[in-house]
VODODO-307587 format. One line per field, with one value per atom (N, C-alpha, C): residue number from 1; residue in one letter; atom name; x, y, z. Coordinates in Angstrom, 1 decimal, padded with zeros to 4 digits, always signed. Example, Ala and Ser with C-alpha at 12.3 -4.5 7.8 and 13.67 -1.06 7.14 Angstrom:
% VODODO-307587
n <- (1|1|1|2|2|2) $
res <- (a|a|a|s|s|s) $
atom <- (N|CA|C|N|CA|C) $
px <- (+013.2|+012.3|+013.2|+012.8|+013.7|+012.9) $
py <- (-005.7|-004.5|-003.3|-002.2|-001.1|+000.0) $
pz <- (+007.8|+007.8|+007.8|+007.1|+007.1|+007.9) $
//
This chain:
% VODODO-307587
n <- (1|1|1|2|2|2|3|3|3|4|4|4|5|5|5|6|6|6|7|7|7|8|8|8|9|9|9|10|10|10|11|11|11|12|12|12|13|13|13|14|14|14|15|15|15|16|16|16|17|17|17|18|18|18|19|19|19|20|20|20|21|21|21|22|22|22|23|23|23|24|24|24|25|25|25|26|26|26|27|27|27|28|28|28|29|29|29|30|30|30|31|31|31|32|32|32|33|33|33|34|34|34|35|35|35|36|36|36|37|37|37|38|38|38|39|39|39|40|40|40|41|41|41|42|42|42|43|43|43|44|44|44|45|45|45|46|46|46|47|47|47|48|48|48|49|49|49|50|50|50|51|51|51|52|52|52|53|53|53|54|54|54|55|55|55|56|56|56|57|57|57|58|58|58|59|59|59|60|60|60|61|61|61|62|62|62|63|63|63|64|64|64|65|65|65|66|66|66|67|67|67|68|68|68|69|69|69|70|70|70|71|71|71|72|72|72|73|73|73|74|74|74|75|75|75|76|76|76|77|77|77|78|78|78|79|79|79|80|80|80|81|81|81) $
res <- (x|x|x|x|x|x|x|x|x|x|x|x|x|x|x|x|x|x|x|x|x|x|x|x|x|x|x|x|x|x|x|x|x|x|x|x|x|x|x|x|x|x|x|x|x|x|x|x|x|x|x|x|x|x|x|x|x|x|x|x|x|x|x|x|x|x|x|x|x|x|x|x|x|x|x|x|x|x|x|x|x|x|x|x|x|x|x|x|x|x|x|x|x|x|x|x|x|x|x|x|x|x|x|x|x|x|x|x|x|x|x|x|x|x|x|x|x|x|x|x|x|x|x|x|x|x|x|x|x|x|x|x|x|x|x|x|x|x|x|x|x|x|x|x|x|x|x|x|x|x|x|x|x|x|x|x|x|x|x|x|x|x|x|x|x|x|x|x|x|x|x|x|x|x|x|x|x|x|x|x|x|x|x|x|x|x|x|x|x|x|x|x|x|x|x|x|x|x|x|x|x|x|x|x|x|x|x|x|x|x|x|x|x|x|x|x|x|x|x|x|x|x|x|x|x|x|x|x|x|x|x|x|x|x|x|x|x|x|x|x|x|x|x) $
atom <- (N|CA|C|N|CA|C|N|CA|C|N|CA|C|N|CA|C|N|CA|C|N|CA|C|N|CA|C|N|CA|C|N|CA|C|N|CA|C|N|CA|C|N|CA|C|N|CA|C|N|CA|C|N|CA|C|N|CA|C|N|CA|C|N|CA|C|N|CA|C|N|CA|C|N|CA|C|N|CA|C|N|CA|C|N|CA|C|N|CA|C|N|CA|C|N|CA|C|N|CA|C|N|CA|C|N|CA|C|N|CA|C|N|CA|C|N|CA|C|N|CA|C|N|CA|C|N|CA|C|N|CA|C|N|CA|C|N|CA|C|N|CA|C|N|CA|C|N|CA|C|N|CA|C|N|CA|C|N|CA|C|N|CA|C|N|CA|C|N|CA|C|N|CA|C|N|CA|C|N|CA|C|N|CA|C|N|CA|C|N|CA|C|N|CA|C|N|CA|C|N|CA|C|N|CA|C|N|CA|C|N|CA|C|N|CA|C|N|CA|C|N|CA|C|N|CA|C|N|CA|C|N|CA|C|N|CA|C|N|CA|C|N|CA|C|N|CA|C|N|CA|C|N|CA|C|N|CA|C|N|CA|C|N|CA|C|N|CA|C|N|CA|C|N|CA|C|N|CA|C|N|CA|C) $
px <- (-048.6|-048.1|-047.3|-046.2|-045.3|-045.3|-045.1|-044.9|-043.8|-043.9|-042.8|-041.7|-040.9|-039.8|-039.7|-039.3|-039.3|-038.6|-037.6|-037.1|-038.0|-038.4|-039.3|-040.3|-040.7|-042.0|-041.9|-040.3|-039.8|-039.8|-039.4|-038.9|-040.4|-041.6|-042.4|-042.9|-043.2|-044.3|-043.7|-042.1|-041.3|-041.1|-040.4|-039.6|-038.3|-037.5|-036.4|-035.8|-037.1|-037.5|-037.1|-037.9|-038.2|-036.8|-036.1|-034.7|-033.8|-034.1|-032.4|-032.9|-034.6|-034.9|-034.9|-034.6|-034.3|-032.9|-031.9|-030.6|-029.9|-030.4|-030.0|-030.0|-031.4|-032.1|-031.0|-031.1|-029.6|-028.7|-028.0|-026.9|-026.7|-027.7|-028.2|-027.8|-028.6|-028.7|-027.7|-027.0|-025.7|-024.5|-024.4|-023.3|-023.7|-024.8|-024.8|-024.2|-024.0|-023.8|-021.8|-021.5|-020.1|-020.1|-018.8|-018.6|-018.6|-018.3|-017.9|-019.2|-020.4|-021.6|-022.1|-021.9|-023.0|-023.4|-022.2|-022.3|-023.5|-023.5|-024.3|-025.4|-025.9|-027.0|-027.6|-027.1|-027.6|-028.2|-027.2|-027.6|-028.6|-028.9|-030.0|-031.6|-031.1|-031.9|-032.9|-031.6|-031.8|-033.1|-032.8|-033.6|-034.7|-035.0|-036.6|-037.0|-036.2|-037.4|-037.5|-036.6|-037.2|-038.3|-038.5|-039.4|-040.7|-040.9|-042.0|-042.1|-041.2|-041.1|-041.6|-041.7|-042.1|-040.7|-040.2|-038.3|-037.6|-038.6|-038.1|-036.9|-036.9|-034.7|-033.9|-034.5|-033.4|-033.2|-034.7|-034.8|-034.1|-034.6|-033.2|-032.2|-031.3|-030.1|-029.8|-029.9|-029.6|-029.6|-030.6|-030.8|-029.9|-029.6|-029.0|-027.5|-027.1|-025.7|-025.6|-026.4|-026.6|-026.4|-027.5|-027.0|-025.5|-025.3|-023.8|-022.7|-023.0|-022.2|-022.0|-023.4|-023.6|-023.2|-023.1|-022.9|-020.9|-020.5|-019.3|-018.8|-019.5|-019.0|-019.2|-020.1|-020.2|-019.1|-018.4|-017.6|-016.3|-016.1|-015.0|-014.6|-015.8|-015.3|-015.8|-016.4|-016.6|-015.6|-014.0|-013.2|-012.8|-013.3|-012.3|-013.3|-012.9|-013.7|-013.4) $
py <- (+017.1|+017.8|+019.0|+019.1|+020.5|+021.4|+022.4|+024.0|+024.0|+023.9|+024.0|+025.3|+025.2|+026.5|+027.4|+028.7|+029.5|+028.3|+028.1|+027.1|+025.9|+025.2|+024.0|+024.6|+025.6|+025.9|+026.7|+027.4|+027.2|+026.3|+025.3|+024.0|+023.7|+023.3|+022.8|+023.3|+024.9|+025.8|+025.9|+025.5|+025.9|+027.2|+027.7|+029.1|+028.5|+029.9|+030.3|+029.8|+029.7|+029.7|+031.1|+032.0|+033.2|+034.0|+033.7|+034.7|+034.0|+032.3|+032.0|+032.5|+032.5|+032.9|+034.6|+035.3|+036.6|+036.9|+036.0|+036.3|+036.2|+035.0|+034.7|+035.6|+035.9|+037.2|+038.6|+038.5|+039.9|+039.4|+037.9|+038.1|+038.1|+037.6|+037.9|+039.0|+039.8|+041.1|+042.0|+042.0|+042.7|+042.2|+040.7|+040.2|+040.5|+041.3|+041.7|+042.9|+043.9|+045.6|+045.3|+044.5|+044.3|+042.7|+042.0|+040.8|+041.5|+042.6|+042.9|+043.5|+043.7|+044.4|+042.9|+042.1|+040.4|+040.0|+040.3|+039.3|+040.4|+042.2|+043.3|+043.0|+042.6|+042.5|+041.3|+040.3|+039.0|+038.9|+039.8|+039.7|+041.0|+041.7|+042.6|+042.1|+041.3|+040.5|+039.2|+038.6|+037.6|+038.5|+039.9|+040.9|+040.8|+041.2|+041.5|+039.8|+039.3|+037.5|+037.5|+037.6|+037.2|+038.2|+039.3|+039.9|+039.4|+038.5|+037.5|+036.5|+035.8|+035.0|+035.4|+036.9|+037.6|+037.1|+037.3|+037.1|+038.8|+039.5|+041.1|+041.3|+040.8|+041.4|+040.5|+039.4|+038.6|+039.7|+040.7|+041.3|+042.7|+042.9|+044.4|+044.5|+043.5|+042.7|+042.7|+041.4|+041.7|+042.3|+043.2|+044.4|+046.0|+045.9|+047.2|+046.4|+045.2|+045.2|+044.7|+044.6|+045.0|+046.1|+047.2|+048.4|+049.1|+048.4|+048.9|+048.7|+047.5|+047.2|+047.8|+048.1|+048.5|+049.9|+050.7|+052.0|+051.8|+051.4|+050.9|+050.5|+049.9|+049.4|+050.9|+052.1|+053.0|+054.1|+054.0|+055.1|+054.9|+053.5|+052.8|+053.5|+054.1|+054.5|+053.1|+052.4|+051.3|+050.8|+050.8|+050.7|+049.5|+049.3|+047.3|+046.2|+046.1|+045.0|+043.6) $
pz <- (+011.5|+010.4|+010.8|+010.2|+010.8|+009.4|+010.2|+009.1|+008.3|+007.1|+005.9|+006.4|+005.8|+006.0|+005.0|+005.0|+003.7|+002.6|+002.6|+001.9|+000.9|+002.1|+001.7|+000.6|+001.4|+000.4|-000.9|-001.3|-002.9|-003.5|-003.1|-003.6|-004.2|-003.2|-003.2|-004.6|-004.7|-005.2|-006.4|-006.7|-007.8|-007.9|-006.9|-006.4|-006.9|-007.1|-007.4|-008.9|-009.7|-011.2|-011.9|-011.8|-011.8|-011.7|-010.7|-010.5|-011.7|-011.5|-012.8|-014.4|-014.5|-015.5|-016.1|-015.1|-015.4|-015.2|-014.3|-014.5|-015.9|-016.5|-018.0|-018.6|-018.9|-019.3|-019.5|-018.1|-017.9|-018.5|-018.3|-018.8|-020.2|-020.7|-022.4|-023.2|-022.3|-023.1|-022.5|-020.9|-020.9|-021.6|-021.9|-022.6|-024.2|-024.4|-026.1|-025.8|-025.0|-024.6|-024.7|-023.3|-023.1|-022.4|-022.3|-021.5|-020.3|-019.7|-018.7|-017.3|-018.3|-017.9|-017.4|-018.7|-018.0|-016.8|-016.0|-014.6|-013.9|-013.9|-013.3|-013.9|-015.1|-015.9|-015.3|-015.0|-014.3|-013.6|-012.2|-011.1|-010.8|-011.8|-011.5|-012.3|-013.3|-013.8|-013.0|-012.1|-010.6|-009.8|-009.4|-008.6|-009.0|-010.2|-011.3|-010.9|-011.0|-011.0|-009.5|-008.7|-007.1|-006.6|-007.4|-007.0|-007.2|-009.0|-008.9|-008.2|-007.4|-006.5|-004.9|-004.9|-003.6|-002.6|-003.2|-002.3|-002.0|-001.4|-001.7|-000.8|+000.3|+001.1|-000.2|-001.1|-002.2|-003.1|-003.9|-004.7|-004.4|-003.1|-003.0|-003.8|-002.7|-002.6|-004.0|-004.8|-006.3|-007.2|-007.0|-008.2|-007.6|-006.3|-005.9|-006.3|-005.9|-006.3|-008.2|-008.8|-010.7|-010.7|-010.1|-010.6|-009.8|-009.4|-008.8|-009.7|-010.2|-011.1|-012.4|-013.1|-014.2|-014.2|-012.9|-012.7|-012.8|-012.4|-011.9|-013.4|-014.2|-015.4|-016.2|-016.2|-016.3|-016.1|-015.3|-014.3|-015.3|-015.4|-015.7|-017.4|-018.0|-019.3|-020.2|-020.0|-020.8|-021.6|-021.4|-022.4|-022.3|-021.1|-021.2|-021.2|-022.6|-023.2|-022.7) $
//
């Protein structure tokens, strides 16, 4: 019998549920704010679910570049809709 790989053993356990179900999530409710916030809302939304997935360098990763975004969509003046 051989050792599963990180990989294998998402698949197996039904990982990487958790991230598409909280990306939506983000993009839900940033695409109610602006179209332009959605994609930052998503992918920080992606971050909050891999963290129930125990995916934390995924969960960084995602939620620091959401809030980059969402700051960035901030900076911008929110004017372009």
């Amino acid at each position: 019998m051989r050792i599963l790989n990180s990989n294998e053993i998402q698949h197996v356990s039904g990982g990487l549920v958790f991230d598409k179900i909280g990306e939506k999530i983000g993009q839900i409710i940033g695409g109610a704010v602006s179209a332009n916030v959605a994609g930052a809302a998503g992918q920080l939304g992606k971050g909050i679910g891999s963290i129930f997935e125990l995916n934390i360098s995924g969960a960084i990763s995602n939620i620091s570049a959401g809030i980059h975004g969402i700051v960035d969509w901030f900076r911008e003046g929110k004017t372009a809709e």
